[in-house]
C-alpha positions in Angstrom: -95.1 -94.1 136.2 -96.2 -94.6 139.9 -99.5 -94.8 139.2 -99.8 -97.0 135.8 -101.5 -100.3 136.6 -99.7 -102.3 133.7 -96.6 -104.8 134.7 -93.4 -105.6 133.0 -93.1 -109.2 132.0 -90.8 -110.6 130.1 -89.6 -114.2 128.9 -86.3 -115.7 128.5 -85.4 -117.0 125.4 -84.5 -121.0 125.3 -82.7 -123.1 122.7 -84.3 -125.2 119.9 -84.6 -128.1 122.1 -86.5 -126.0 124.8 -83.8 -125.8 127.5 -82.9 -123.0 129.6 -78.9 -122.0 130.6 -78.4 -121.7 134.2 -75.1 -120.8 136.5 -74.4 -121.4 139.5 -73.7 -118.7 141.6 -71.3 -120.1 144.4 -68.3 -118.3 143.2 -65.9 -121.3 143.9 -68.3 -123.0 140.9 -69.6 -120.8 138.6 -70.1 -124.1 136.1 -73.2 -123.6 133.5 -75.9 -126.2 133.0 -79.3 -126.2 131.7 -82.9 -127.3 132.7 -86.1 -128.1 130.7 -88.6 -125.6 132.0 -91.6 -127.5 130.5 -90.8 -130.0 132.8 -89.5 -128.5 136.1 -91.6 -128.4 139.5 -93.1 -124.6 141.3 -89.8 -125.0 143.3 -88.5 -121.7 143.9 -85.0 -123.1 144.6 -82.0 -124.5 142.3 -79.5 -127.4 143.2 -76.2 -126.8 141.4 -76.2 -130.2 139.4 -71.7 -130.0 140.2 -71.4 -128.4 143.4 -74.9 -129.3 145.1 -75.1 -125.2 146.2 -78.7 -124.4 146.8 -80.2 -120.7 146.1 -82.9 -118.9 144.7 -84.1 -119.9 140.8 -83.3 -115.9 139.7 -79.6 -116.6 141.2 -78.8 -118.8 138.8 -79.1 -116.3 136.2 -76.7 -116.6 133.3 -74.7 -112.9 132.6 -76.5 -113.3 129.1 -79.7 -113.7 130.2 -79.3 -110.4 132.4 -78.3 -108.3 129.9 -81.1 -109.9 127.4 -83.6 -108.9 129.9 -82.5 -105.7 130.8 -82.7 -105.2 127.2 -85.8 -106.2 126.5 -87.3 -104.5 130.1 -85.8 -101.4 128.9 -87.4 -101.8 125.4 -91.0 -102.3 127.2 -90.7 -99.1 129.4 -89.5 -96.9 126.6 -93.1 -98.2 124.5 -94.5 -97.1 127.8 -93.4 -93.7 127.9 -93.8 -93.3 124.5 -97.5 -94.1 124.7 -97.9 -91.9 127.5 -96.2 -88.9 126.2 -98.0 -89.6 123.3 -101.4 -88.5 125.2 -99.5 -85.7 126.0 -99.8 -84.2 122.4 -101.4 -81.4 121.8 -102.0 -78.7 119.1 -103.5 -75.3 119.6 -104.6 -73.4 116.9 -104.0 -69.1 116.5 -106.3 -67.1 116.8 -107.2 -64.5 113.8 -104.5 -63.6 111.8 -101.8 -63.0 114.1 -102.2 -65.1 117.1 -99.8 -67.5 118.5 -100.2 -71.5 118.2 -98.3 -73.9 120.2 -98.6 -77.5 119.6 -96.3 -80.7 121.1 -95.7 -83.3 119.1 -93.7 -86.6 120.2 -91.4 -88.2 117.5 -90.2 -92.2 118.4 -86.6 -92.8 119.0 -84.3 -95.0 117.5 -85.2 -98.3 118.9 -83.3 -99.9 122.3 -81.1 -102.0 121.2 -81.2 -105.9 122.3 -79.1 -108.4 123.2 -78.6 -111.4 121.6 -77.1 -115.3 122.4 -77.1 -118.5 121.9 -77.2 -121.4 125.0 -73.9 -123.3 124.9 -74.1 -127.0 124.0 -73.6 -129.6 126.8 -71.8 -133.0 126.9 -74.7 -135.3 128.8 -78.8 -135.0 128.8 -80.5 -136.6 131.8 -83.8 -137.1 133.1 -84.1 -137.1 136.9 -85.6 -140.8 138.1 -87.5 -139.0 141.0 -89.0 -136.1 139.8 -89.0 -136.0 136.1 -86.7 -132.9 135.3 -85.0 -133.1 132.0 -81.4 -131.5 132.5 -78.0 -131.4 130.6 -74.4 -130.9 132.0 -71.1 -131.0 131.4 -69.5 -135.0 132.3 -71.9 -137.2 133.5 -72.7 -137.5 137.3 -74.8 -134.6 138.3 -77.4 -133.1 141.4 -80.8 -133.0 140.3 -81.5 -129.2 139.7 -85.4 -129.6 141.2 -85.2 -132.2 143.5 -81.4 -132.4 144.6 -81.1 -136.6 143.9 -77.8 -137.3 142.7 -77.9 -139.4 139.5 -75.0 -141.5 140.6 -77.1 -145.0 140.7 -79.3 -143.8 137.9 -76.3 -143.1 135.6 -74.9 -146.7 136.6 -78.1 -148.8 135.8 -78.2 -147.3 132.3 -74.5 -148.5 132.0 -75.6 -151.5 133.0 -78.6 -152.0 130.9 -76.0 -151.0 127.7 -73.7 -154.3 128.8 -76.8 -156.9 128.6 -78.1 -155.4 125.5 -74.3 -156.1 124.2 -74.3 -159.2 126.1 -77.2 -160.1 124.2 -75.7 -159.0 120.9 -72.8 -161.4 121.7 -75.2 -164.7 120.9 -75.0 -163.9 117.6 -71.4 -163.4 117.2 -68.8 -166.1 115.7 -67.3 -167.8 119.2 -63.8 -165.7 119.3 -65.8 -162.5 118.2 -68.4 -163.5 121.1 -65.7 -163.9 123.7 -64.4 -160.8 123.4 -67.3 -158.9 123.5 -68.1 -161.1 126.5 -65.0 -159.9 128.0 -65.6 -156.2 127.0 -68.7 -156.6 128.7 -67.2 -157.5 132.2 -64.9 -154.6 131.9 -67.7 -152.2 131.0 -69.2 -153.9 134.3 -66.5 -152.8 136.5 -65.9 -149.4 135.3 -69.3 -148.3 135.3 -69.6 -149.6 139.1 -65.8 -148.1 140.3 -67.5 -144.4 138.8 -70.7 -144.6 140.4 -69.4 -145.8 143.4 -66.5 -142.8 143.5 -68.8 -140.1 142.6 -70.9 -141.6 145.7 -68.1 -141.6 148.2 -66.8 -138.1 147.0 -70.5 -136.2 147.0 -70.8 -138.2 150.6 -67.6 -137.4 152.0 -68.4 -135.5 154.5 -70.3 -138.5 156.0 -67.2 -140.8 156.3 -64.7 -140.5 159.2 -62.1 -139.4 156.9 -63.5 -137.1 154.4 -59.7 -137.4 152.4 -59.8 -141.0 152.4 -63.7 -141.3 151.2 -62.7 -139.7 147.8 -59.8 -141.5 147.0 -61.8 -145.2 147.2 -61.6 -147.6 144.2 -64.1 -149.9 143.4 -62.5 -151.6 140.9 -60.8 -154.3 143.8 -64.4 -155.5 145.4 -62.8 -156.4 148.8 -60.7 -153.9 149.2 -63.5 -151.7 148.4 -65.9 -153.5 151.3 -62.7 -152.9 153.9 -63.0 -149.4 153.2 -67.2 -149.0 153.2 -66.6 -151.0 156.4 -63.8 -148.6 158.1 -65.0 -145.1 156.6 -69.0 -145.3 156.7 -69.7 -148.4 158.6 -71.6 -150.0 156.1 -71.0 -153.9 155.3 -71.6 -153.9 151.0 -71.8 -157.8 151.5 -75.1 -157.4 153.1 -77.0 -156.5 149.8 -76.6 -159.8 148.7 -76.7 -163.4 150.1 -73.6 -165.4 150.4 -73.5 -167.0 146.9 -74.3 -163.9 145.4 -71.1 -162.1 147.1 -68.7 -165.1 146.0 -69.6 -165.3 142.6 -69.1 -161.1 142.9 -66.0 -161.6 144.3 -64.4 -163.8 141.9 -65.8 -162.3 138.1 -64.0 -159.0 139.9 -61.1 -161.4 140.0 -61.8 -163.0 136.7 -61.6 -159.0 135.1 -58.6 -158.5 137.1 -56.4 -161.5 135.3 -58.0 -160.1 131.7 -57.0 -156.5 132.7 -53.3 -157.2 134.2 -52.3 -160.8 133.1 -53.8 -161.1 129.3 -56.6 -163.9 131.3 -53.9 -165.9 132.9 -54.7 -167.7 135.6 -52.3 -167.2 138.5 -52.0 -168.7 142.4 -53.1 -165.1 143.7 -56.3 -165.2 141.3 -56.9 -169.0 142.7 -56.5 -168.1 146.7 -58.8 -164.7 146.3 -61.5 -166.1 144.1 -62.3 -169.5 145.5 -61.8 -170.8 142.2 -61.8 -174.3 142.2 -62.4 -175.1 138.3 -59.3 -172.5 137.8 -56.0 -173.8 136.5 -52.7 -172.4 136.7 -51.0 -171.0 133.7 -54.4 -171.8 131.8 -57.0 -169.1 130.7 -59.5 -168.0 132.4 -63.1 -168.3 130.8 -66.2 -166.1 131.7 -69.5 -166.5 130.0 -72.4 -164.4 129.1 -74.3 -166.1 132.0 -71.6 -164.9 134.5 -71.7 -160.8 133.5 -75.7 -160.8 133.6 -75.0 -162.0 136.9 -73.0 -159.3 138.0 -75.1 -156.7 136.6 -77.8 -157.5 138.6 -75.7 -158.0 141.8 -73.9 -154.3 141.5 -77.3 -152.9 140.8 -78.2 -154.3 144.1 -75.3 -153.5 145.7 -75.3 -150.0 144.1 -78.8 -149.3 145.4 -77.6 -150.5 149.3 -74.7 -148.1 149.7 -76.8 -145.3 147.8 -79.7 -146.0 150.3 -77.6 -146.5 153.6 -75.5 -143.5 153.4 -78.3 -141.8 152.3 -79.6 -142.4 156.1 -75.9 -141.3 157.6 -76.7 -137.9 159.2 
């Protein structure tokens, strides 16, 4: 076959929606995700979306997809040598009465074989914000498979888009109804910020000067988590917003801290962190629709600092 000028090619199946399995072949990860080929870049090399290992696309082969292709590789070369044997066939006649014939005829085989599967189904789809490729994962927070950009900030925005699209909901709400979801929304705020800003310190770790003590940061206390940014990375949170834009951060993080622990009661600790001064004790707190808008937009700001200032640590 050295000298036959036609090339195996083959092409990997994908799943109804178009996507591709991948796995990642650091053994200490080994997790499975897919990509949208339709949509990805001529880079030659894959980011683990979990693990952020980098390697050559054909590494991140699933054990499905080799055996499918072997299969189908074998397939073509068997046509191949079919064909050619089949030029090979010959059939010479006897002479006169009595002479001798001798003819080679090639018969097909049974056919190879091939393997067959189906791509797994994955928790979260995501579209990378810088380059455009359309992945899926297991969880949430992921590496971008093309470009490498972790979707930590992108993930949080959308969070925070959901909680003023409810906030706006809310206006149409009877007032107890309203309040609630009001109060929901606040909550929503806070989660969505304490998991973006843990999957940052965690993928950044290394950065910090204590890689322990950079993944075990919560967000959810917004001055303890600016000591901590401070002490670990050098980086002052408060300076991604201006001073009235910090205090009114500081005390609706308060504000969710008396709904989550003291059913909205107002306490002396809530009045001496917050600043509070319309606050009375024993009394419940209020927060308005105005208030958690607010503090979307600040940890969207705040968000994008940290992401963008560690981003520059080397």
């Amino acid at each position: 076959m050295e000298d036959y000028e036609e090339k195996v090619s083959i092409s990997l199946p994908v799943d109804s929606e178009g996507y591709l399995g991948r796995v990642c072949p650091n053994n200490q990860c080994k997790m499975y995700f897919k990509i949208h080929p339709e949509s990805a870049s001529d880079n030659e090399t894959c980011t683990c979306p979990y693990c952020g290992n980098k390697a050559h696309n054909n590494d991140y082969a699933t054990d499905d997809q080799s055996e499918t292709g072997n299969s189908l590789i074998f397939e073509q070369i068997n046509d191949l040598l079919e064909k050619e044997l089949k030029n090979m066939e010959f059939d010479i006649k006897p002479k006169g009465d009595f002479g001798l014939g001798v003819s080679l005829k090639v018969k097909s085989g049974p056919p190879i074989p091939l393997h067959h599967y189906q791509e797994k189904q994955l928790e979260t789809k995501i579209e990378c914000s810088k380059c455009g490729l359309k992945y899926t994962v297991y969880g949430v927070f992921a590496f971008c498979p093309d470009c490498g950009q972790h979707n930590s900030l992108q993930i949080l925005n959308r969070s925070l888009e959901v909680v003023q699209k409810l906030l706006t909901i809310s206006e149409d709400a009877e007032p107890e109804i309203a309040n609630k979801m009001i109060e929901n929304a606040l909550e929503d705020c806070v989660s969505a910020f304490d998991g973006f800003g843990r999957e940052l310190f965690k993928v950044s770790a290394k950065k910090a000067s204590d890689e322990e003590k950079a993944k075990k940061v919560s967000f959810q206390n917004i001055l303890g988590m600016q000591r901590k940014a401070i002490e670990l990375f050098g980086i002052d949170p408060q300076n991604s917003l201006t001073r009235n834009e910090w205090d009114s951060t500081v005390m609706i993080f308060q504000k969710r801290h008396l709904l989550s622990h003291k059913m909205g009661v107002v306490d002396e600790e809530y009045i001496q962190k917050s600043q509070d001064r319309t606050a009375r004790i024993r009394r419940k707190i209020k927060v308005s629709k105005e208030e958690v808008n607010s503090l979307c937009e600040n940890l969207s700001k705040l968000a994008e600092y940290l992401s963008s200032e560690i981003a520059k640590l080397s």
